[in-house]
Every structure is written in structure tokens, then in C-alpha cells.
N, C-alpha and C positions, 0 to 999 in steps of 0.2 A: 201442366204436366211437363217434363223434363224428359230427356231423351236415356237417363238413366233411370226412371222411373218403369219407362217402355224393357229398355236393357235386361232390369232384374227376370222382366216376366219372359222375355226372349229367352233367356239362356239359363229359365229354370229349369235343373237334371230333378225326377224328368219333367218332360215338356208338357202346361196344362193349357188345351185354350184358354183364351179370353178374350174378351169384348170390351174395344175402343169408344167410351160413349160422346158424343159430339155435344156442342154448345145450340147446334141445331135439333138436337133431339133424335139424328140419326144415330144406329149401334152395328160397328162393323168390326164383325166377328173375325178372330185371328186361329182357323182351325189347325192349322199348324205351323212349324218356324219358317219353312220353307215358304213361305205363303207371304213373310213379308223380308221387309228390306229398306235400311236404314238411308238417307243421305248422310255422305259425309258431313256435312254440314251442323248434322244432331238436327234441325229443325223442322225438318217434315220424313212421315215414311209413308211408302206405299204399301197395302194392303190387296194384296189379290183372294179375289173370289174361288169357290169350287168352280163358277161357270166362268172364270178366267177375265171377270171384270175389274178392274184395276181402281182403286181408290187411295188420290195422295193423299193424305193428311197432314195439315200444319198444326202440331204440336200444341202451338199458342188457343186451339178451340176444345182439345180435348178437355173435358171436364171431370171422369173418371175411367177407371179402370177394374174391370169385373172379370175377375178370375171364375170359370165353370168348373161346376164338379167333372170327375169323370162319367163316364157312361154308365157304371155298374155302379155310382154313388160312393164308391171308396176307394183307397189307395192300391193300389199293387201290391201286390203280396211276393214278398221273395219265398224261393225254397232253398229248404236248409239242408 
């Protein structure tokens, strides 16, 4: 994965989670933007927990990337 691959889904308007899946088999979910944070570097980010546990990731293990529905299964609806 690339660090603009991560980018697209960071600064999708609007914001959908998704889940980082690892080359270990771990999947660490991004519930919201706020929740992660890039190195400069593009090569690794960190991912933080609802329970505030922090997980770096180097880039080079990610294998895919899994976009969730929303909660209600569809998009937002604007009003006209």
C-alpha cells in the first residue's frame, strides 16, 4: 500500500470508516479521521483505538484496505 492509497480514504468528504488489514492477519479499524495520523515520512501511521490504544503501522505490511458501509447501509441523504 502507499501512503496515498491510505490519503484517498483519509480525506474522503464525507468521511467512511475503514479497516487497515495487516500481512499478519490483524484488522485495525479507522472509526474516524481524527483517530489516525500520518508520519511525515508517508511510511508508517498510527491508528488509535476507541479505548485509546495506539497502533503504528508500517505501510510496507498492509495488504488491503476495506471500506465499511455506513451504519443505516446507505448514503446520506441531502434535503432539498
Amino acid at each position: 500500500m502507499t501512503i496515498d492509497q491510505i490519503r484517498t480514504l483519509y480525506d474522503a468528504q464525507p468521511f467512511q470508516p475503514f479497516v487497515i488489514h495487516l500481512a499478519d492477519g490483524r484488522q485495525i479499524p479507522v472509526e474516524h479521521r481524527e483517530f489516525m495520523a500520518r508520519a511525515p515520512s508517508g511510511r508508517t501511521v498510527t491508528v488509535y483505538g476507541t479505548d485509546d490504544a495506539a497502533h503504528i503501522i508500517d505501510l510496507l505490511l498492509v495488504t488491503d484496505l476495506e471500506v465499511r458501509p455506513t451504519k443505516n447501509g446507505s448514503r446520506r441523504k441531502r434535503r432539498g
